[in-house]
C-alpha positions in Angstrom: 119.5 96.1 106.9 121.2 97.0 103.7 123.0 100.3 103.4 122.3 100.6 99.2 119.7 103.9 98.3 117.4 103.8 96.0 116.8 107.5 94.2 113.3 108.4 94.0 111.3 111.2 92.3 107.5 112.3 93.5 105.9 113.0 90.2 102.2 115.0 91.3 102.2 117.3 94.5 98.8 117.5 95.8 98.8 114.1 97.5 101.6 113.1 96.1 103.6 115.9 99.2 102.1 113.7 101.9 104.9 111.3 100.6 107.5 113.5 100.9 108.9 113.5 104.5 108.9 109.2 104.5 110.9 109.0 101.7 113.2 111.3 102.9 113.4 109.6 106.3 113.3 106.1 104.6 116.8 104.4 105.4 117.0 102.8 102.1 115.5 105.9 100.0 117.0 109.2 98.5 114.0 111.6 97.3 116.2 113.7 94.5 113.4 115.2 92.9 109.9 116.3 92.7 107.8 117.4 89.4 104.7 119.0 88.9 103.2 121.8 86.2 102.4 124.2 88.7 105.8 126.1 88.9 105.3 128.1 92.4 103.8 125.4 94.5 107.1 122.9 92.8 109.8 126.1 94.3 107.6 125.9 97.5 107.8 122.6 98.5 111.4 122.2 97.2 112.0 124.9 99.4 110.6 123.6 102.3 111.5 120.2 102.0 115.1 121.0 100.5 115.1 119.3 97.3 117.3 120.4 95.0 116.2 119.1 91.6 112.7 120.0 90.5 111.0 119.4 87.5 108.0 120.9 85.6 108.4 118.8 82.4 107.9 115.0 83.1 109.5 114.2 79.9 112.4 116.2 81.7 112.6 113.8 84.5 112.5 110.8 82.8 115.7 111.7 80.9 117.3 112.3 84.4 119.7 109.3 84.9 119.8 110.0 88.3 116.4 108.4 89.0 116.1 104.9 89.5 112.6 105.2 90.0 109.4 107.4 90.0 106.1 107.7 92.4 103.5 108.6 90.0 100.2 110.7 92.3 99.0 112.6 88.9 95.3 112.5 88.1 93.7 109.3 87.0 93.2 109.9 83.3 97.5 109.9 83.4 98.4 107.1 85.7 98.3 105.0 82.1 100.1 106.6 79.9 103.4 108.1 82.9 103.6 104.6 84.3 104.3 103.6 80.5 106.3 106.1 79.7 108.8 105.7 82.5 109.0 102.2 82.6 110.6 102.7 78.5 112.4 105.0 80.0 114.1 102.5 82.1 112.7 103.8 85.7 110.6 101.5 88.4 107.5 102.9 88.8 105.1 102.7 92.0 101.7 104.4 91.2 98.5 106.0 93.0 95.5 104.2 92.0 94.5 103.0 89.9 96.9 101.5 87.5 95.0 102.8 84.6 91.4 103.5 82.9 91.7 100.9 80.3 92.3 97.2 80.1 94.9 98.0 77.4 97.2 100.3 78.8 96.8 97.4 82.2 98.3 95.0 79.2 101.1 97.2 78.1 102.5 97.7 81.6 102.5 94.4 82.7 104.1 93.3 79.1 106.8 96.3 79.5 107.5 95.0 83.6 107.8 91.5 81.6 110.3 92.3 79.1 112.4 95.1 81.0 112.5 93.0 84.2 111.6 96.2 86.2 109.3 96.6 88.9 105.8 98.2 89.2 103.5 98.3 92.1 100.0 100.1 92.9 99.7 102.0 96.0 96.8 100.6 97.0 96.3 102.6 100.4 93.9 99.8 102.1 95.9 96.5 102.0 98.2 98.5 104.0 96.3 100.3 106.3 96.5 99.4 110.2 92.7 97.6 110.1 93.5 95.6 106.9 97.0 94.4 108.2 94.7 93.3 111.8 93.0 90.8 109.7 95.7 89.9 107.7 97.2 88.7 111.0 94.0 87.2 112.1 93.9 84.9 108.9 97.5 84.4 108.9 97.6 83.0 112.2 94.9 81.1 111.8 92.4 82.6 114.0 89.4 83.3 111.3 89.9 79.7 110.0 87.7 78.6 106.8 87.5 82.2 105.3 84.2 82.0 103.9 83.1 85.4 102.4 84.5 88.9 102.1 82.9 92.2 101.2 84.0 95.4 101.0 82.6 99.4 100.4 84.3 102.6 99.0 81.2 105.6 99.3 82.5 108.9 98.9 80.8 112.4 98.1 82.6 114.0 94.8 80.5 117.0 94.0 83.2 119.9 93.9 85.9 117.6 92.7 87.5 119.1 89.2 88.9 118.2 86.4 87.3 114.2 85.4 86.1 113.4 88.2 82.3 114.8 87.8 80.2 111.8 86.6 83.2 108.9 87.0 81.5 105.7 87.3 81.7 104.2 90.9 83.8 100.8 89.6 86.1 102.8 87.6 87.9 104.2 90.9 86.9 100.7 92.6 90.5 99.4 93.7 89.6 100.8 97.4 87.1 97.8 97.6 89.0 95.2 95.1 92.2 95.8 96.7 91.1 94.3 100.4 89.2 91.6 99.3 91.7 89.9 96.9 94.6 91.2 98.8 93.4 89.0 102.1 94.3 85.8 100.9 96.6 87.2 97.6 93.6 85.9 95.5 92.9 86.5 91.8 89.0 87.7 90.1 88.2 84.8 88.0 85.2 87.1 86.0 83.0 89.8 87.5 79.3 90.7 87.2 78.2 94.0 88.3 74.8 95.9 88.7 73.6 99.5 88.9 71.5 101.1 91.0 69.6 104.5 91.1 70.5 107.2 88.8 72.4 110.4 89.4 71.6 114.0 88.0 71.6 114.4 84.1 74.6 116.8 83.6 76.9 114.1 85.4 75.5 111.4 83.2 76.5 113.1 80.0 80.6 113.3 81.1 80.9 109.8 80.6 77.2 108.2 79.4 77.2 106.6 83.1 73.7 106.6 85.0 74.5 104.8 87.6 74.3 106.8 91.5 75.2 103.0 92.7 77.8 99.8 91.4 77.5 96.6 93.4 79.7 93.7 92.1 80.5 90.3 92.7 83.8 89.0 92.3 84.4 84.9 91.8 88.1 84.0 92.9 90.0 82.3 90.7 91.3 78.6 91.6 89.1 79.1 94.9 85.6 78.3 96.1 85.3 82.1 97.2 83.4 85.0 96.3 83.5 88.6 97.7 80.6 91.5 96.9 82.0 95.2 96.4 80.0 98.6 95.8 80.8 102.1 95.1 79.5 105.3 95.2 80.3 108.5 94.0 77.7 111.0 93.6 73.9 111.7 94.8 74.1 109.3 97.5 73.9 110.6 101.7 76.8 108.6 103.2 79.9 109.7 104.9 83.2 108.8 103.6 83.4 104.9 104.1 86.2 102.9 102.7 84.8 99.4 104.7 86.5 96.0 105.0 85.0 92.7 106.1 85.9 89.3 106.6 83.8 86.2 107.5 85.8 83.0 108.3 84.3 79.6 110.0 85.6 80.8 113.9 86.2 84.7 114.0 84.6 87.2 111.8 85.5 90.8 111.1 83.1 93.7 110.2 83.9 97.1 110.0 82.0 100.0 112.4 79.1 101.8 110.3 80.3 105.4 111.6 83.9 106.5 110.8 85.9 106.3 114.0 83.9 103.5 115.8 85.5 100.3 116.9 85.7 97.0 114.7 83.7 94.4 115.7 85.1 91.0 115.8 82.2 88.0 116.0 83.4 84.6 118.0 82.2 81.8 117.1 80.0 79.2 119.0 80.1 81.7 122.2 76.2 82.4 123.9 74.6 84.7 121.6 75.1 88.1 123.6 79.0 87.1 123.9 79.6 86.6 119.9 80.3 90.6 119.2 83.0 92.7 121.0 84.0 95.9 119.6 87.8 95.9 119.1 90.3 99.0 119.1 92.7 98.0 116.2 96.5 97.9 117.0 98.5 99.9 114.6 101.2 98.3 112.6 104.5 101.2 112.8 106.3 97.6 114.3 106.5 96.3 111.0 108.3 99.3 109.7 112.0 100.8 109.9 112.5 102.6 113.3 112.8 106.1 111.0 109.0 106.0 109.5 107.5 104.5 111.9 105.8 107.6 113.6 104.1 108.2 110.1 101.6 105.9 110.6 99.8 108.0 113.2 100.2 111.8 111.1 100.7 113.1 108.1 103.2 115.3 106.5 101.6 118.4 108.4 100.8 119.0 112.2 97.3 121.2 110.6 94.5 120.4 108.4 94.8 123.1 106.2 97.6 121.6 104.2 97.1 118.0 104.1 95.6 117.0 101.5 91.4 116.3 101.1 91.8 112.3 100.5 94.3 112.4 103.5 92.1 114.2 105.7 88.6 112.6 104.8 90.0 109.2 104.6 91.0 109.3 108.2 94.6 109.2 107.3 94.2 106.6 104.9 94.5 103.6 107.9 98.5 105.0 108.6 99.2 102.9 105.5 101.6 106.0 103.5 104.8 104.4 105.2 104.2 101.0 104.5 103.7 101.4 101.3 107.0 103.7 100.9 108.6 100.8 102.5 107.1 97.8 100.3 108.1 99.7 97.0 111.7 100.8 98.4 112.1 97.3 100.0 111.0 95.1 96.9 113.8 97.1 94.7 116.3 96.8 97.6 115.9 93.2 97.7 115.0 92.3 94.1 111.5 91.2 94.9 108.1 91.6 94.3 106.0 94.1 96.2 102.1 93.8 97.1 100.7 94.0 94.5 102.8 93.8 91.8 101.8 94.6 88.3 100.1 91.4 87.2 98.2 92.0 90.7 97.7 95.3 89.9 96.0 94.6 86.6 93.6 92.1 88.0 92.6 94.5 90.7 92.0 97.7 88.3 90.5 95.5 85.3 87.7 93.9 88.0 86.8 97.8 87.9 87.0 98.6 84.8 84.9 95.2 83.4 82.1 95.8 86.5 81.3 99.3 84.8 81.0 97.6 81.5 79.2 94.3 83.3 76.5 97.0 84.6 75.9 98.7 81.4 74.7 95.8 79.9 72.7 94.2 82.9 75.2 92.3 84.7 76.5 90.1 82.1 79.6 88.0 83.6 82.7 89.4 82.4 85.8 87.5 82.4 89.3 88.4 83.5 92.0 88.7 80.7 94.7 86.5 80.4 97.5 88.4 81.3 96.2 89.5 85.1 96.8 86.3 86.2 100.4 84.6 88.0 100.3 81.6 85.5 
């Protein structure tokens, strides 16, 4: 393993502190500094985690030629416009979901990562967590065969949320869903069409003209004879948290448990009826990891709930995937490669969100892809 460091700063510190500790740990990392607005929680956790530059100016950071690169965990409306402004400030970027809320600030960043040769990546929890990187290594080794289908969910319960999300359209946070279903076979969307379903209550239709309690979409792959269905929920729905995965290939299928906790349940092929189904514990994935992180995939930054962060805690730990995507980002800059996903990926992934929404709003009319989401 190489020896070189790679300096990092955290920019956002509510989930952005469960990042903290790997970094720190990371062989190939240095975190130098942190940044957020809120100037007694920054002294806090510099404090605690002993870091000695902290920043409550972005625009201060980025002029810090210390960093070689930022992890961006603001609030959606900014993951846009920071991932923009650091990469022409010369720093790699690695940013929350998703990538943006438009199609053309999607375009600008892939065009800046094009001309400035530096790298992006969205840290797309559920490619990486241990249930998604169980059927990667089911289809990799062959053992699904013909992949013939894929589906995935993302249902979530918002009320009390602040700031932008009250009202968000389901597909405009969709990347949860998109991410697995591309990200199994590294697979492009072609063009979209998405429907709505039900209707939420009228003060959270007014924050963003957005009836919809429901957003199912269907995805057609590009160069491929596949197609995957995704839906979202947000708001006036009775679900518990469910960010779901499934795969359906021509020997093994893969479905994931209704109730949060439950085993998978992987379906054999040409066995006697009763035999097809067998709930399956999934193996975690620390193996794939350096020695240093590899205990992260199993706890967060804290030993209590009280100070891990809500997505952390209702997204059961977000499938241990926090370390492997420290690892992807650090490792692709160490190495001069491209992580999973990269920004063309990235784009494709946030703009089948983005074009869904508008797809639904005007009854499911197809919506194609832009140009510059795909590899060639």
């Amino acid at each position: 393993m190489s020896d070189k460091k790679i300096n990092i700063a955290i920019v956002g510190l509510g989930f952005g502190a469960e990042f903290i500790p790997i970094y720190q740990k990371h062989p190939n990392a240095n975190l130098i500094a942190i940044c957020q607005r809120n100037e007694s929680k920054l002294n806090e956790l510099g404090d605690l985690f002993k870091i000695e530059k902290i920043y409550t100016s972005y625009d201060e950071l980025l002029k810090d030629p210390d960093v070689d690169a930022v992890h961006i965990n603001t609030p959606i409306p900014n993951h846009g416009e920071q991932s923009i402004k650091a990469l022409k400030a010369g720093k790699h970027v690695a940013c929350t979901v998703p990538m943006a809320t438009s199609v053309e600030e999607c375009e600008e960043i892939v065009r800046l990562c094009e001309t400035t040769g530096l790298t992006y990546m969205m840290m797309e929890t559920v490619v990486y967590a241990r249930e998604f990187l169980y059927m990667k290594e089911l289809y990799e080794n062959g053992d699904l065969g013909k992949v013939q289908f894929l589906k995935a969910s993302h249902q979530q319960d918002m009320d009390g949320w602040p700031n932008y999300w009250p009202g968000l359209p389901p597909m405009h946070y969709a990347t949860h869903c998109v991410g697995p279903v591309l990200g199994l076979t590294q697979s492009e969307a072609e063009y979209v069409s998405c429907f709505g379903s039900g209707t939420i209550r009228e003060e959270l239709i007014k924050e963003y003209n957005s009836p919809f309690a429901v957003e199912t979409t269907h995805i057609k792959f590009r160069n491929s004879d596949l197609s995957a269905q995704v839906y979202r929920s947000l708001f006036d729905v009775a679900r518990q948290y469910r960010e779901s995965f499934e795969v359906y290939g021509s020997k093994k299928s893969v479905e994931w448990p209704l109730i949060e906790g439950k085993p998978l349940v992987v379906h054999t092929a040409k066995k006697p009826e009763p035999e097809i189904p067998k709930e399956t514990e999934c193996p975690d994935f620390a193996k794939l990891l350096p020695k240093e992180i590899q205990h992260f995939t199993t706890k967060g930054v804290y030993d209590d709930d009280e100070h891990q962060h809500l997505s952390f805690t209702q997204g059961a730990g977000h499938g241990g995937s926090h370390p492997h995507l420290v690892h992807e980002f650090v490792n692709a800059l160490i190495t001069k490669s491209a992580p999973y996903p990269n920004a063309k990926q990235s784009a494709n992934m946030t703009c089948v969100g983005i074009l869904s929404h508008e797809s639904a709003m005007k009854g499911g009319e197809l919506m194609k892809l832009p140009d510059f989401t795909f590899s060639d």
